[in-house]
Predicted model as a PDB file, atoms N, CA, C, CB and O in Angstrom, pLDDT in the B-factor column:
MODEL        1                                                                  
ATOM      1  N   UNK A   1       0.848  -1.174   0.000  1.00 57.00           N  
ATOM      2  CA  UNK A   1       0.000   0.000   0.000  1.00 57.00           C  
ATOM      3  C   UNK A   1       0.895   1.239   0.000  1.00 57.00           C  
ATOM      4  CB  UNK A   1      -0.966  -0.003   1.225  1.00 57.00           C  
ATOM      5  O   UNK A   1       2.038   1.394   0.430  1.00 57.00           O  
ATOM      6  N   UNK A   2       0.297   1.830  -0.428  1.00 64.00           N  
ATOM      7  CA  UNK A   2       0.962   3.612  -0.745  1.00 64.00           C  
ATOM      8  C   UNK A   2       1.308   4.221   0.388  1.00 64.00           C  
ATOM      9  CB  UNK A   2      -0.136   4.798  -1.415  1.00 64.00           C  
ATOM     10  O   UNK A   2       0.348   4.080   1.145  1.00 64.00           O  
ATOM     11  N   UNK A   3       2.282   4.912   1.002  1.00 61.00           N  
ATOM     12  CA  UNK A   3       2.185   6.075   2.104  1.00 61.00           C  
ATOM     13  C   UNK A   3       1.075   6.786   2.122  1.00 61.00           C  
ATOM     14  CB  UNK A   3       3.175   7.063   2.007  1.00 61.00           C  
ATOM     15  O   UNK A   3       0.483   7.213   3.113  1.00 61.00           O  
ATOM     16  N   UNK A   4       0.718   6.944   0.657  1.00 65.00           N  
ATOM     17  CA  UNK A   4      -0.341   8.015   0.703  1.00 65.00           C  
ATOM     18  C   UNK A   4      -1.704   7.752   1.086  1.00 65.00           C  
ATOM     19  CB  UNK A   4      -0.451   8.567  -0.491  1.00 65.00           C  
ATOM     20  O   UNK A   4      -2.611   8.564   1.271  1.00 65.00           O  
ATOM     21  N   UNK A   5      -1.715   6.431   1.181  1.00 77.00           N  
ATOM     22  CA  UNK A   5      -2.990   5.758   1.489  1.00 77.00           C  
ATOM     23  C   UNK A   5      -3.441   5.277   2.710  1.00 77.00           C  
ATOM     24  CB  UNK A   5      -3.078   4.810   0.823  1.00 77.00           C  
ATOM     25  O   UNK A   5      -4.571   4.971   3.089  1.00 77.00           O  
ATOM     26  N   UNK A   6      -2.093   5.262   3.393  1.00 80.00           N  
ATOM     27  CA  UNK A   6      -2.202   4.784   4.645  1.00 80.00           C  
ATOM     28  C   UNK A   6      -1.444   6.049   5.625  1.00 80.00           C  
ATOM     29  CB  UNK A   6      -1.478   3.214   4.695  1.00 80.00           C  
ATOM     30  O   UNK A   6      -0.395   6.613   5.316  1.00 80.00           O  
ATOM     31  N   UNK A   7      -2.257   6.321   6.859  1.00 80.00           N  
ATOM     32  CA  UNK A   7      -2.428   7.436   7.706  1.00 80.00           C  
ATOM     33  C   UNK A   7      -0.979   7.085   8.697  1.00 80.00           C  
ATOM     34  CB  UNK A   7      -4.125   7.445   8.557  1.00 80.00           C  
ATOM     35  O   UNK A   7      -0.627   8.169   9.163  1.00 80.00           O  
ATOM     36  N   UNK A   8      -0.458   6.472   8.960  1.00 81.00           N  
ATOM     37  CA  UNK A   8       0.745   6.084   9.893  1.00 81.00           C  
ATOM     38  C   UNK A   8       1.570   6.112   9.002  1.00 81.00           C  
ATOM     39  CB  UNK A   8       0.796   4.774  10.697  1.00 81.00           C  
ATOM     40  O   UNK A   8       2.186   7.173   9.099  1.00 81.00           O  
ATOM     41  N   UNK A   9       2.026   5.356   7.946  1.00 81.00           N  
ATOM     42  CA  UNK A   9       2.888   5.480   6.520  1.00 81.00           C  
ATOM     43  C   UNK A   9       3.291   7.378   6.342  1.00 81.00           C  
ATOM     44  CB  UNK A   9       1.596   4.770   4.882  1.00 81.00           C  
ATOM     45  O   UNK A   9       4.319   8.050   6.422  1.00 81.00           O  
ATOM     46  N   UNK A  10       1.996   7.627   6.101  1.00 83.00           N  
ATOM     47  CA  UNK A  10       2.313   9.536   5.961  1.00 83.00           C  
ATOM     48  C   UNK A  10       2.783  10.086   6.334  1.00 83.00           C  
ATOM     49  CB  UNK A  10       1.780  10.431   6.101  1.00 83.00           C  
ATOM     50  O   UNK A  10       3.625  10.873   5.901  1.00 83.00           O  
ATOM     51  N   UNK A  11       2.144   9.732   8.001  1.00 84.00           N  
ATOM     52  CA  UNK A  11       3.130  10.677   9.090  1.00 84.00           C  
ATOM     53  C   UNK A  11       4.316  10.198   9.343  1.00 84.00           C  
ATOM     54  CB  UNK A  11       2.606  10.866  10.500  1.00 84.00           C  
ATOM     55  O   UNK A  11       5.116  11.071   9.680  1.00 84.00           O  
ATOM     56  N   UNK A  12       4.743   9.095   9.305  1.00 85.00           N  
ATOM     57  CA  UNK A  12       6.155   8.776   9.530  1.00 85.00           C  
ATOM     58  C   UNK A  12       6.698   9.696   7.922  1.00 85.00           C  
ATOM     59  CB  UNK A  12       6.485   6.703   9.669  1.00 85.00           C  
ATOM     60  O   UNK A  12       7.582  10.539   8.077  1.00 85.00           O  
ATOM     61  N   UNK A  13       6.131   9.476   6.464  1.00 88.00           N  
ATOM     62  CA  UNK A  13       6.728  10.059   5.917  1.00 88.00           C  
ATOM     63  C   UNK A  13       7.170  11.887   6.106  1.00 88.00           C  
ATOM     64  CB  UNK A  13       6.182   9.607   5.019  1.00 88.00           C  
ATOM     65  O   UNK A  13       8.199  12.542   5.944  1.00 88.00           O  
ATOM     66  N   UNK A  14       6.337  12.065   6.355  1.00 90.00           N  
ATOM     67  CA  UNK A  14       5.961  13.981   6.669  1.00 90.00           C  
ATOM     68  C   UNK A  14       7.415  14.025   7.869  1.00 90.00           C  
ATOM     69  CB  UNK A  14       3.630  14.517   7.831  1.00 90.00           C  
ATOM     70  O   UNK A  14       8.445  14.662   7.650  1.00 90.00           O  
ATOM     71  N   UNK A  15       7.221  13.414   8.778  1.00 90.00           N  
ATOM     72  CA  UNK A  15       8.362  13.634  10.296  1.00 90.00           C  
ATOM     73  C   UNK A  15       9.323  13.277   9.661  1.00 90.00           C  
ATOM     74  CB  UNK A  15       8.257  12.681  11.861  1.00 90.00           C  
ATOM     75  O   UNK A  15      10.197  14.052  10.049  1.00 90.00           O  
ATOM     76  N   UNK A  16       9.953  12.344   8.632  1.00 91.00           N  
ATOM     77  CA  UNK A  16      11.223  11.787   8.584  1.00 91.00           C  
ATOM     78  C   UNK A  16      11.635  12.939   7.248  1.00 91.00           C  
ATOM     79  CB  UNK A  16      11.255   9.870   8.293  1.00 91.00           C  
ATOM     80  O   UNK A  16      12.853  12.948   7.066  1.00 91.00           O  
ATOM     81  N   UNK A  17      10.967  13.764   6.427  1.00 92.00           N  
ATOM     82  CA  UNK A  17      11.501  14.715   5.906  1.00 92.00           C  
ATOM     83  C   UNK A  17      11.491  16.299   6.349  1.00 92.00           C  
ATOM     84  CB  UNK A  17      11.083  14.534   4.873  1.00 92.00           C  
ATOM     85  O   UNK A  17      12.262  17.221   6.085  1.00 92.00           O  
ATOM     86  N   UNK A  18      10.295  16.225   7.133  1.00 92.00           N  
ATOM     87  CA  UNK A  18      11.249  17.471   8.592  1.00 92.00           C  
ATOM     88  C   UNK A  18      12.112  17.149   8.775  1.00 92.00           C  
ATOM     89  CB  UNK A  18      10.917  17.722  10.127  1.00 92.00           C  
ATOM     90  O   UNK A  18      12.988  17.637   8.060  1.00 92.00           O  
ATOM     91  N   UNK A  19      12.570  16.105   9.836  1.00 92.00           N  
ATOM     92  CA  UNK A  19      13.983  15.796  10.495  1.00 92.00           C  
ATOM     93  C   UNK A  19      14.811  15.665   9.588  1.00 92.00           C  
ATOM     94  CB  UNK A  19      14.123  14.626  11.319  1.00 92.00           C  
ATOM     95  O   UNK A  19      15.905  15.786  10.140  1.00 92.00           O  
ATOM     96  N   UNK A  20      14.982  15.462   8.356  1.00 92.00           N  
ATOM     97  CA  UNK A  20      15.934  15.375   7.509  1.00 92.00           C  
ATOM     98  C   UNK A  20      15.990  16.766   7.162  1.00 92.00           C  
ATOM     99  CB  UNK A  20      15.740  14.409   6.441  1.00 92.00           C  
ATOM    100  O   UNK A  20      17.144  17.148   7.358  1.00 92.00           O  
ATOM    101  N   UNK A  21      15.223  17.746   6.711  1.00 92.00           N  
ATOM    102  CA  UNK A  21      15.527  19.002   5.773  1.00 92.00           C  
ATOM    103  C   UNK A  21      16.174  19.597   7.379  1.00 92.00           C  
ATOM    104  CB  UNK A  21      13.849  20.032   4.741  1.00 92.00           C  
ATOM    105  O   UNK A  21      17.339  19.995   7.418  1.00 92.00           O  
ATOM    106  N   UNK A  22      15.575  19.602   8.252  1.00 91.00           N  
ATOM    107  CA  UNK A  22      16.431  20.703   9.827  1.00 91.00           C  
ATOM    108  C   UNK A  22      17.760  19.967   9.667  1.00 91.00           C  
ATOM    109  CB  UNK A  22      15.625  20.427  12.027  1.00 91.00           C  
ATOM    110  O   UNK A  22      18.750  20.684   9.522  1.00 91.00           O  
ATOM    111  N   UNK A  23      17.957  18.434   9.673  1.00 92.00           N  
ATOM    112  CA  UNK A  23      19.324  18.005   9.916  1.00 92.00           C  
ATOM    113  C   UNK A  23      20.101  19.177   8.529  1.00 92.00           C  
ATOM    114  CB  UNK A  23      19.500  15.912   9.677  1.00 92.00           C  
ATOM    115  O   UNK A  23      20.987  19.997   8.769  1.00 92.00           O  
ATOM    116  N   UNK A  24      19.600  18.988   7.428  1.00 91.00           N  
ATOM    117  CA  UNK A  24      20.697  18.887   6.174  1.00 91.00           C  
ATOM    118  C   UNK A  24      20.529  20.982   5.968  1.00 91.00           C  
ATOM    119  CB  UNK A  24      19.868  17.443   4.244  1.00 91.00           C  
ATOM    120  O   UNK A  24      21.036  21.655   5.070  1.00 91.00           O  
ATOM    121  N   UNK A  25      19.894  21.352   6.831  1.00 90.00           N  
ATOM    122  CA  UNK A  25      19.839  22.936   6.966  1.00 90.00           C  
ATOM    123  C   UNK A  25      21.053  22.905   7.698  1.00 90.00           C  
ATOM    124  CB  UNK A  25      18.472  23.734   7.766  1.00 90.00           C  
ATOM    125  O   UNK A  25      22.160  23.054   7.181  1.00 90.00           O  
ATOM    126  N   UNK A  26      20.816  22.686   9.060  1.00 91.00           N  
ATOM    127  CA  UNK A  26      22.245  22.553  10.311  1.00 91.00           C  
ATOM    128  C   UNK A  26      23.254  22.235   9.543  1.00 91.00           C  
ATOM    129  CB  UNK A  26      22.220  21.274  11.623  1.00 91.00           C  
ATOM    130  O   UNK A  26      24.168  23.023   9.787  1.00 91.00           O  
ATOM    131  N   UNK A  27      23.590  21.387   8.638  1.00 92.00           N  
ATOM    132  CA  UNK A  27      24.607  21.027   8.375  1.00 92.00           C  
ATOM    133  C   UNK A  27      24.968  21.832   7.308  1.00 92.00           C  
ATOM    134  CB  UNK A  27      24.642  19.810   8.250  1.00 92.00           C  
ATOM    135  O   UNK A  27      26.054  22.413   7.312  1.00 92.00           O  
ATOM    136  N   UNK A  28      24.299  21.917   6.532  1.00 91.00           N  
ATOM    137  CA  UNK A  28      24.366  22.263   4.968  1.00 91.00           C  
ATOM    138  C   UNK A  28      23.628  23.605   4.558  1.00 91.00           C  
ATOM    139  CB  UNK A  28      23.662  21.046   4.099  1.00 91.00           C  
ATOM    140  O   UNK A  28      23.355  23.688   3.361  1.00 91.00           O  
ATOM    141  N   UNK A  29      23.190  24.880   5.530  1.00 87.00           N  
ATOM    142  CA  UNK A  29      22.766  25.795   4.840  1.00 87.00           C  
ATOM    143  C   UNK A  29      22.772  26.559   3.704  1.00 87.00           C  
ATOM    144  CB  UNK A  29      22.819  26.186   5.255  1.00 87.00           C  
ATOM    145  O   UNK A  29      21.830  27.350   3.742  1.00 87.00           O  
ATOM    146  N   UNK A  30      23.343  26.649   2.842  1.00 88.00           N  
ATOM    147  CA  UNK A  30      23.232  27.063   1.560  1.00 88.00           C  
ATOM    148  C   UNK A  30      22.785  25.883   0.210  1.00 88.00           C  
ATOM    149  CB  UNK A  30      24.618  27.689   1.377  1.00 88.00           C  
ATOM    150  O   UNK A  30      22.736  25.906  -1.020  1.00 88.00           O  
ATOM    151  N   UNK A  31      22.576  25.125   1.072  1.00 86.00           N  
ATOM    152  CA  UNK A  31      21.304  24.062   0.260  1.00 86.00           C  
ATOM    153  C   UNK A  31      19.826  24.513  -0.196  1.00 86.00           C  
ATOM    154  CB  UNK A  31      20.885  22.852   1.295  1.00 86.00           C  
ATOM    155  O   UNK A  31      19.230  24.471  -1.272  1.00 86.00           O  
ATOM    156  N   UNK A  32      19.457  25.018   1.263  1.00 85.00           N  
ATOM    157  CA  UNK A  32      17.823  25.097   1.606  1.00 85.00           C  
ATOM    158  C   UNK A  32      18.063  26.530   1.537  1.00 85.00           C  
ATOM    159  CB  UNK A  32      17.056  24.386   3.214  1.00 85.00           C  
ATOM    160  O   UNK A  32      17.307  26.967   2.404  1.00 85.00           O  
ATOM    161  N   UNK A  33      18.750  27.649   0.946  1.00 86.00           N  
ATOM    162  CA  UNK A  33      18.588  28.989   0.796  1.00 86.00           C  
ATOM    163  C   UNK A  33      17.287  29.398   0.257  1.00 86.00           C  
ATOM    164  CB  UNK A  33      19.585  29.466   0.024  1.00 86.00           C  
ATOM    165  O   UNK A  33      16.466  30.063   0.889  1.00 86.00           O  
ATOM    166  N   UNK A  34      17.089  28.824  -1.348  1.00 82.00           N  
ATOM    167  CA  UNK A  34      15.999  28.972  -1.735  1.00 82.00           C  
ATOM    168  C   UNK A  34      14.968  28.694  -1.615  1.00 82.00           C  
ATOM    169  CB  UNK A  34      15.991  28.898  -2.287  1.00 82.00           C  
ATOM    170  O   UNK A  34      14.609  27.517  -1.638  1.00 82.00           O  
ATOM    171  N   UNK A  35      13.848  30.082  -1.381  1.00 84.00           N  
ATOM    172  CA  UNK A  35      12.376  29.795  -0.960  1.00 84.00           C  
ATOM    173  C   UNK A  35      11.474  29.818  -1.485  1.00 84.00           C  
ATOM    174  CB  UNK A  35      11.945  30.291  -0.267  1.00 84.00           C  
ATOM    175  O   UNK A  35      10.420  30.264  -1.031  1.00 84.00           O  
ATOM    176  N   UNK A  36      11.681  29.217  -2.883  1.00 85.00           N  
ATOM    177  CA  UNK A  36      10.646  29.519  -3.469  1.00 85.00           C  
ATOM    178  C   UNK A  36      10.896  27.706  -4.734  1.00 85.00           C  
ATOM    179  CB  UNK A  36      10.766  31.519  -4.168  1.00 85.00           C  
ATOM    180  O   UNK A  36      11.986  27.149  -4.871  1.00 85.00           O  
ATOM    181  N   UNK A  37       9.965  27.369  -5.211  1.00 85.00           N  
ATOM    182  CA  UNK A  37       9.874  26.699  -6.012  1.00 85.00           C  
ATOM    183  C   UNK A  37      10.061  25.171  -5.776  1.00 85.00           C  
ATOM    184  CB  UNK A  37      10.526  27.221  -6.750  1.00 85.00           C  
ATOM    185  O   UNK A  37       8.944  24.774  -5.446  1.00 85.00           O  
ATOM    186  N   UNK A  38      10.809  24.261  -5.782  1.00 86.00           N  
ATOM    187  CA  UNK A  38      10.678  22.971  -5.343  1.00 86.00           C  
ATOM    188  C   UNK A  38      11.814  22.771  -4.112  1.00 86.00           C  
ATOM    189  CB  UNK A  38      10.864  21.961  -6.629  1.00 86.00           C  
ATOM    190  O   UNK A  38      11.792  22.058  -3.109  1.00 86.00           O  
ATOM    191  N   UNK A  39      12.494  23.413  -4.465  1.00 85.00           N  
ATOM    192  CA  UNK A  39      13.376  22.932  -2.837  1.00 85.00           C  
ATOM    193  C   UNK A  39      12.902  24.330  -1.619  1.00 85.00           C  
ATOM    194  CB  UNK A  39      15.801  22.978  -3.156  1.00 85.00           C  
ATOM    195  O   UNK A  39      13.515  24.425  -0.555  1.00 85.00           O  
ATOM    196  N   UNK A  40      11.733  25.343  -1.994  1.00 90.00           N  
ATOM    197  CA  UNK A  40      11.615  26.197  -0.961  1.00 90.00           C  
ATOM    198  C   UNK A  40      10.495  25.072   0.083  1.00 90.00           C  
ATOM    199  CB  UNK A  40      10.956  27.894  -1.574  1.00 90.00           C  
ATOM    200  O   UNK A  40      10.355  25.239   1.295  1.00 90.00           O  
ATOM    201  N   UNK A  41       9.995  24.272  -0.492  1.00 90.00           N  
ATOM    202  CA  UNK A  41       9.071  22.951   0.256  1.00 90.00           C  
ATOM    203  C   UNK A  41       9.780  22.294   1.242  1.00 90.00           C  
ATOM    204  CB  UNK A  41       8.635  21.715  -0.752  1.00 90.00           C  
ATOM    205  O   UNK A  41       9.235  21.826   2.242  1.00 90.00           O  
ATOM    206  N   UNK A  42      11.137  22.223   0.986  1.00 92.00           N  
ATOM    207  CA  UNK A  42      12.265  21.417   1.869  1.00 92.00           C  
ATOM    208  C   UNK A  42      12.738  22.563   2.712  1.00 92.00           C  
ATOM    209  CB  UNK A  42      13.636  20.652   0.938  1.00 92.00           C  
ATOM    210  O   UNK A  42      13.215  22.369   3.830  1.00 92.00           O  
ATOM    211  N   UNK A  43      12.578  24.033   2.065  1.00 92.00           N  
ATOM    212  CA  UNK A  43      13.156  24.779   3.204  1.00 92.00           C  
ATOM    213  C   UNK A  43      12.192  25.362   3.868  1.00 92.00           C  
ATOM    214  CB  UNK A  43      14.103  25.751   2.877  1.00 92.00           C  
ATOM    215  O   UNK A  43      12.421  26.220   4.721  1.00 92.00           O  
ATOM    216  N   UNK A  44      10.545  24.803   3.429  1.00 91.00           N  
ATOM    217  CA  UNK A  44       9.749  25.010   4.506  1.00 91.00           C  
ATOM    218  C   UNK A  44       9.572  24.226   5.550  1.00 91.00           C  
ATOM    219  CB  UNK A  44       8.774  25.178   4.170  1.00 91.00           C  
ATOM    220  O   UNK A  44       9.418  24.645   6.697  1.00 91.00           O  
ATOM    221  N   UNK A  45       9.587  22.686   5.113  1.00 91.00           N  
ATOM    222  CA  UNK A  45       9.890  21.590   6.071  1.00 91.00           C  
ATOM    223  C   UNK A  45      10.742  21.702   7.152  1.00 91.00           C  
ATOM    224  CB  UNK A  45      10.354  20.622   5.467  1.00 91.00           C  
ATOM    225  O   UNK A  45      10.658  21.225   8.284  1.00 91.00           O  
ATOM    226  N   UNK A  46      11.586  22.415   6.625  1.00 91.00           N  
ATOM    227  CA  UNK A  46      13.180  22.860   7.904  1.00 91.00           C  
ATOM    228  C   UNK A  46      12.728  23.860   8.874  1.00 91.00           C  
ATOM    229  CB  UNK A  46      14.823  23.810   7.061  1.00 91.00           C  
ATOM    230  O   UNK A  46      13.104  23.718  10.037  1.00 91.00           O  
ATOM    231  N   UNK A  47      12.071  24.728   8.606  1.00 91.00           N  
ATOM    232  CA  UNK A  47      11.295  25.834   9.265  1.00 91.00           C  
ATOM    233  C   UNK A  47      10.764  25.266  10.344  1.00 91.00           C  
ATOM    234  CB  UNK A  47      10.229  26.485   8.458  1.00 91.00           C  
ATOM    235  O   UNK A  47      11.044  25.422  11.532  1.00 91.00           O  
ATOM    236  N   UNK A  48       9.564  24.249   9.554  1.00 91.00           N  
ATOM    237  CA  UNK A  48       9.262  23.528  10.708  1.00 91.00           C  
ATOM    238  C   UNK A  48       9.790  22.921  11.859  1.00 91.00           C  
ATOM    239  CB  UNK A  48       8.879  22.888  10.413  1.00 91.00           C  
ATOM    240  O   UNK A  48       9.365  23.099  13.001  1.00 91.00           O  
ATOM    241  N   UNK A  49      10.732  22.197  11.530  1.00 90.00           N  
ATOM    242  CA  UNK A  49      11.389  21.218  12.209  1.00 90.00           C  
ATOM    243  C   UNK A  49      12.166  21.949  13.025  1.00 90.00           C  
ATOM    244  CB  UNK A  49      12.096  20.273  11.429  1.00 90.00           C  
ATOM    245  O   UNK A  49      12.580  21.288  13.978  1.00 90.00           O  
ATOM    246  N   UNK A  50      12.627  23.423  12.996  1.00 89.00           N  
ATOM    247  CA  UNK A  50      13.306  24.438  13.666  1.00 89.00           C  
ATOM    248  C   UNK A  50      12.670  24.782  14.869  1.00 89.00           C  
ATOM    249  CB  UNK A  50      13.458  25.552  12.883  1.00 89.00           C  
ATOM    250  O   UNK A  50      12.976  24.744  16.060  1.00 89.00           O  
ATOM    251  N   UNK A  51      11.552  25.181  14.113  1.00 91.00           N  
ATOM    252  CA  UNK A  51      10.491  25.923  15.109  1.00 91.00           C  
ATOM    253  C   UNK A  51       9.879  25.165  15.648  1.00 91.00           C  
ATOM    254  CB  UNK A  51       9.546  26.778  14.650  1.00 91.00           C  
ATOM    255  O   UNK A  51       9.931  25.523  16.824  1.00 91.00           O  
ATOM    256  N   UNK A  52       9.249  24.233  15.579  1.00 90.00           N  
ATOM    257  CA  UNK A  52       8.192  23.238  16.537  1.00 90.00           C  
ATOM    258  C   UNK A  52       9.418  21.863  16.496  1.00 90.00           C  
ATOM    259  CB  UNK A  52       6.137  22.757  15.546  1.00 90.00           C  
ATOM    260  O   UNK A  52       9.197  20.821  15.878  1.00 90.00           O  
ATOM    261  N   UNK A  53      10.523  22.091  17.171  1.00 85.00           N  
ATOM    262  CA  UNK A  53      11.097  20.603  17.379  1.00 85.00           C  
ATOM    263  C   UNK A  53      11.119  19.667  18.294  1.00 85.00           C  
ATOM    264  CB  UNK A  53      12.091  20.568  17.297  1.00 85.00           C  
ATOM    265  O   UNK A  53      11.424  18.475  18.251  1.00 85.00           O  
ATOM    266  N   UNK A  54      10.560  20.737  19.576  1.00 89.00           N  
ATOM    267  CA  UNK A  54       9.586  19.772  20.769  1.00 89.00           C  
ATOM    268  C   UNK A  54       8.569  18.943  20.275  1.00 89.00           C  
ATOM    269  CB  UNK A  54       8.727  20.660  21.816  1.00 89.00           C  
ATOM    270  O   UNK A  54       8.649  17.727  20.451  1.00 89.00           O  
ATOM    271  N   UNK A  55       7.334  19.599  19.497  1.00 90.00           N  
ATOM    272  CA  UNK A  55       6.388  18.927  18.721  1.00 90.00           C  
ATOM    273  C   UNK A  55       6.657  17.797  18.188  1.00 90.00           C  
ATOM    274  CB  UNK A  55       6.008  19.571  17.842  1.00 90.00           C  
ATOM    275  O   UNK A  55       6.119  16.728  18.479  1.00 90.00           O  
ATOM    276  N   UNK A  56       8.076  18.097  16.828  1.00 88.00           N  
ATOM    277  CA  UNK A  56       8.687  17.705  15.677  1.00 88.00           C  
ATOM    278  C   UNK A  56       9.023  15.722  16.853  1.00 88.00           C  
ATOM    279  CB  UNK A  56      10.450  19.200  15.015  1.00 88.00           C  
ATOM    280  O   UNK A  56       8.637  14.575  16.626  1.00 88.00           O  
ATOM    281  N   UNK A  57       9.689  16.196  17.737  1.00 87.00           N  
ATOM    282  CA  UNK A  57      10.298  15.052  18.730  1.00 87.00           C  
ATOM    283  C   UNK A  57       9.761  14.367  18.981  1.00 87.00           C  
ATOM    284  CB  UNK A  57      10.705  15.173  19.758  1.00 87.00           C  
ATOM    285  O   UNK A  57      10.179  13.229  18.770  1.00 87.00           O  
ATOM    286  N   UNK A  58       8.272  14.577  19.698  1.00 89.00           N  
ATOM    287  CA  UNK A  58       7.296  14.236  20.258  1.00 89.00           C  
ATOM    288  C   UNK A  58       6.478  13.211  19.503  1.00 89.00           C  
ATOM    289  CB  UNK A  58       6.699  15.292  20.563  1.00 89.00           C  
ATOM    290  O   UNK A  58       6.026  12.179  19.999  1.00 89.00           O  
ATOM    291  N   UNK A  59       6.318  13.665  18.072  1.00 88.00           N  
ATOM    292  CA  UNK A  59       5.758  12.656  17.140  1.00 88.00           C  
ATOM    293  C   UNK A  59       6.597  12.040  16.514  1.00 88.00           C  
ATOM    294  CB  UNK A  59       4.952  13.075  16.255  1.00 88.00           C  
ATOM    295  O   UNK A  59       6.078  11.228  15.748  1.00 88.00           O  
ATOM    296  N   UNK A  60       8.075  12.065  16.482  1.00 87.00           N  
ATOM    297  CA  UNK A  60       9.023  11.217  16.086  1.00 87.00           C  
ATOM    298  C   UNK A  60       8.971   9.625  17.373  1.00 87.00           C  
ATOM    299  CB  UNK A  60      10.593  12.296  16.069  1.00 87.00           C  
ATOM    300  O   UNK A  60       9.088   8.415  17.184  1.00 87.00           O  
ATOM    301  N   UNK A  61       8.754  10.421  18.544  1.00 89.00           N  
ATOM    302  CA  UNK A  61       8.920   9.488  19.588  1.00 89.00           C  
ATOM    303  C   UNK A  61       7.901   8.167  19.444  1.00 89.00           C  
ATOM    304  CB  UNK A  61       8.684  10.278  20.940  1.00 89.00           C  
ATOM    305  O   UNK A  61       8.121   6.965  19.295  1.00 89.00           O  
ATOM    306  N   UNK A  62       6.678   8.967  19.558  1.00 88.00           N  
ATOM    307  CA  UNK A  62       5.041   8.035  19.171  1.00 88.00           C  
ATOM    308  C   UNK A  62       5.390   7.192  17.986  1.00 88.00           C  
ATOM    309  CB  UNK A  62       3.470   9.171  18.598  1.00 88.00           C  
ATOM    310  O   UNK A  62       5.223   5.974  18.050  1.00 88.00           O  
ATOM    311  N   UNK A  63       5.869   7.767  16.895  1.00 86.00           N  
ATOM    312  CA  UNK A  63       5.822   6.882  15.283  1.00 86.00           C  
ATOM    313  C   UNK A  63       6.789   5.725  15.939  1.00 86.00           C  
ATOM    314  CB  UNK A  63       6.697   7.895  13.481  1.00 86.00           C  
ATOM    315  O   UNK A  63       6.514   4.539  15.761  1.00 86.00           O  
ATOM    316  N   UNK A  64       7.975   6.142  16.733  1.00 86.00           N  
ATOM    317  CA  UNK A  64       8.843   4.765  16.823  1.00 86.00           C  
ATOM    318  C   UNK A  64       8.110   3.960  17.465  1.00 86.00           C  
ATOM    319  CB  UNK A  64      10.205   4.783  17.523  1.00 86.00           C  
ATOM    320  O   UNK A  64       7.948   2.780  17.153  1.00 86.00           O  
ATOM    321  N   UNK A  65       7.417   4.733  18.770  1.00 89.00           N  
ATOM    322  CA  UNK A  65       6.863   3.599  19.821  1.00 89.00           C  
ATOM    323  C   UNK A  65       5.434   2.387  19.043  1.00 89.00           C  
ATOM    324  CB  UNK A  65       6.065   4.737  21.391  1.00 89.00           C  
ATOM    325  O   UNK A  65       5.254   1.210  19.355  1.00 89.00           O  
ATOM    326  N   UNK A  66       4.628   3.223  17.994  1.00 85.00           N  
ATOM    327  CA  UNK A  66       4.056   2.612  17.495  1.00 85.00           C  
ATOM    328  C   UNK A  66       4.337   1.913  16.427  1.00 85.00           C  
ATOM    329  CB  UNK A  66       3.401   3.080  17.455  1.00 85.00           C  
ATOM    330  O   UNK A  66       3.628   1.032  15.940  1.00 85.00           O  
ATOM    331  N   UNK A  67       5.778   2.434  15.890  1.00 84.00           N  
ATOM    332  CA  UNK A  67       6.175   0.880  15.003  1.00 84.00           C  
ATOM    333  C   UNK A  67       6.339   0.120  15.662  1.00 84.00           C  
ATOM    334  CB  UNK A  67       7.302   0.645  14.171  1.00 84.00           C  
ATOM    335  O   UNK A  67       5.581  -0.823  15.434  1.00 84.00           O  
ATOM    336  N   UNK A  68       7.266  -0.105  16.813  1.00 88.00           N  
ATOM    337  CA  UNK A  68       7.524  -0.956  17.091  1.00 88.00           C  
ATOM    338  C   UNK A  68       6.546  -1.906  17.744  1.00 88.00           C  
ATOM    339  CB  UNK A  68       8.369  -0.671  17.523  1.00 88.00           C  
ATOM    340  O   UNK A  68       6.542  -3.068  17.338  1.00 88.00           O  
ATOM    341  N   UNK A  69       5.660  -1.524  18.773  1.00 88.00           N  
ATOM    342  CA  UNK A  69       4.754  -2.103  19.428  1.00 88.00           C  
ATOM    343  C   UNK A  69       3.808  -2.518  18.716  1.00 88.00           C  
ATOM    344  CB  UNK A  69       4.352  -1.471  20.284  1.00 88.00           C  
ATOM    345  O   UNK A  69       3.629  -3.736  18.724  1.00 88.00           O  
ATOM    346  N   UNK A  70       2.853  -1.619  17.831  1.00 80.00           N  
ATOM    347  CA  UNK A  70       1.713  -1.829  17.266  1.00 80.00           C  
ATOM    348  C   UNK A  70       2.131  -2.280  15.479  1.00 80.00           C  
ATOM    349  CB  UNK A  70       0.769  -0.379  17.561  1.00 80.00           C  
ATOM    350  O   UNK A  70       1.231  -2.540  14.680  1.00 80.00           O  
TER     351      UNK A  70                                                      
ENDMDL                                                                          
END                                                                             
């Protein structure tokens, strides 16, 4: 089945490219400079992951606990 089809699939996809665009910002800022057009999506993702990374954590934590368990 698709990520897109399935509601746990998504969100693990959505959290694991926050945490990736904040990692590869931190590391790599003049990657995610541009804000506009197909990589300004990745440097909005990073935004996110900047700004809400308590949040960002929080549902990283749940997606593991519910892979693994459920």
């Amino acid at each position: 089945m698709s990520a897109l089809f399935n509601f746990n699939s998504f969100l693990t996809v959505v959290l694991l490219v926050i945490c990736t665009c904040s990692y590869i910002k931190m590391q790599f800022p003049a990657i995610l400079n541009d804000r506009t057009g197909f990589r300004g999506f990745f440097w909005k993702a990073a935004r996110i992951g900047e700004r809400l990374s308590p949040w960002v954590s929080v549902g990283c934590l749940a997606m593991g606990i519910s892979t693994i368990f459920f």
